[in-house]
C-alpha positions as CSV (number, residue, x, y, z in Angstrom):
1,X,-0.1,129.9,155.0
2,X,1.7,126.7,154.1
3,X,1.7,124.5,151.1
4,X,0.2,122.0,152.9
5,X,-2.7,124.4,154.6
6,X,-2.8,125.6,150.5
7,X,-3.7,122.3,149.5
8,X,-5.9,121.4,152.1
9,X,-8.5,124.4,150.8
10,X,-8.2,123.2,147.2
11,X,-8.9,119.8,147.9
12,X,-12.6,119.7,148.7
13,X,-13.1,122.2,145.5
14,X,-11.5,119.3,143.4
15,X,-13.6,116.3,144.5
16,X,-16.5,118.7,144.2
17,X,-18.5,117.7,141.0
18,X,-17.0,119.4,137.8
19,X,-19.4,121.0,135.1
20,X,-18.4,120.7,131.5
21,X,-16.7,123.7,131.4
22,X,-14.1,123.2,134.3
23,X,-13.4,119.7,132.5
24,X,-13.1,121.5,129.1
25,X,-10.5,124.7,130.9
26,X,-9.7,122.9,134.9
27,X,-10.2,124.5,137.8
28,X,-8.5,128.1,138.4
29,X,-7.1,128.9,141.9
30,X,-5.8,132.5,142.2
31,X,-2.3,132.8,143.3
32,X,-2.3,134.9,146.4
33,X,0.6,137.4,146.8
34,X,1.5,135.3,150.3
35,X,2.4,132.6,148.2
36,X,6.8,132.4,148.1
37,X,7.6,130.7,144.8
38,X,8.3,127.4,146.9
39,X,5.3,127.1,148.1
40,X,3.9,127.3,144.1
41,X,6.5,124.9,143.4
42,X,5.7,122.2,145.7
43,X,1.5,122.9,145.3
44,X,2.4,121.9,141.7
45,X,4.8,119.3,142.3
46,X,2.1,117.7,144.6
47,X,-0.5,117.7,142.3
48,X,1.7,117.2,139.8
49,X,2.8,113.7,141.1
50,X,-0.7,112.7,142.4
51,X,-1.2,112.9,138.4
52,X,-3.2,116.4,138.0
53,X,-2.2,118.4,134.9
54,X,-1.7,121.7,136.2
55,X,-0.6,125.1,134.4
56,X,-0.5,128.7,135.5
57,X,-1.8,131.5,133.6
58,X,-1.6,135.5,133.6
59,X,-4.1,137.6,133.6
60,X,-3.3,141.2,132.4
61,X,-5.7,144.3,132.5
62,X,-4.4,147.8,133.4
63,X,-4.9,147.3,137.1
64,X,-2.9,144.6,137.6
65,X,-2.0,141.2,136.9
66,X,-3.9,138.5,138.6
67,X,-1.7,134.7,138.3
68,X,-3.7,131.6,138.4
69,X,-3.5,127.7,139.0
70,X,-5.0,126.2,136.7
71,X,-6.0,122.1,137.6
72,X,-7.3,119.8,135.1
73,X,-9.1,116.5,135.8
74,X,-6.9,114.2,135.1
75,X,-9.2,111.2,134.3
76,X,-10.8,114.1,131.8
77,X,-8.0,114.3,130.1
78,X,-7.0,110.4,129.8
79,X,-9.9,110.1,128.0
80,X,-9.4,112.6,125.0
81,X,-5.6,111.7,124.7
């Protein structure tokens, strides 16, 4: 899967309607083991410069570790700045 096929499915899940909570924490997208580090890279870079706040975050249990994307709204969060 490419970056661009990547960003194509999370898309439509951003300009679905956002409850409070996903404006409060963003929207988490699980980082799938397929994913090279470029691809991440330019997923972020993209949303990144379309002027999305994104972050990823770890997950640790004693399983596994799951990695996330985590996208914030970014009109949320040029309100509370």
């Amino acid at each position: 899967m490419s970056a661009g096929d990547i960003i194509k499915s999370i898309n439509p899940i951003l300009e679905a309607t956002w409850t409070k909570k996903q404006l409060h924490k963003g929207k988490w997208f699980e980082i799938q083991s397929s994913w090279t580090p470029n691809i991440i890279q330019t997923i972020v870079s993209q949303y990144k410069d379309a002027g999305w706040r994104v972050a990823r975050h770890a997950e640790l249990t004693q399983k596994c570790t799951r990695i996330f994307l985590v996208i914030a709204h970014p009109k949320y969060y040029e309100s509370v700045r």
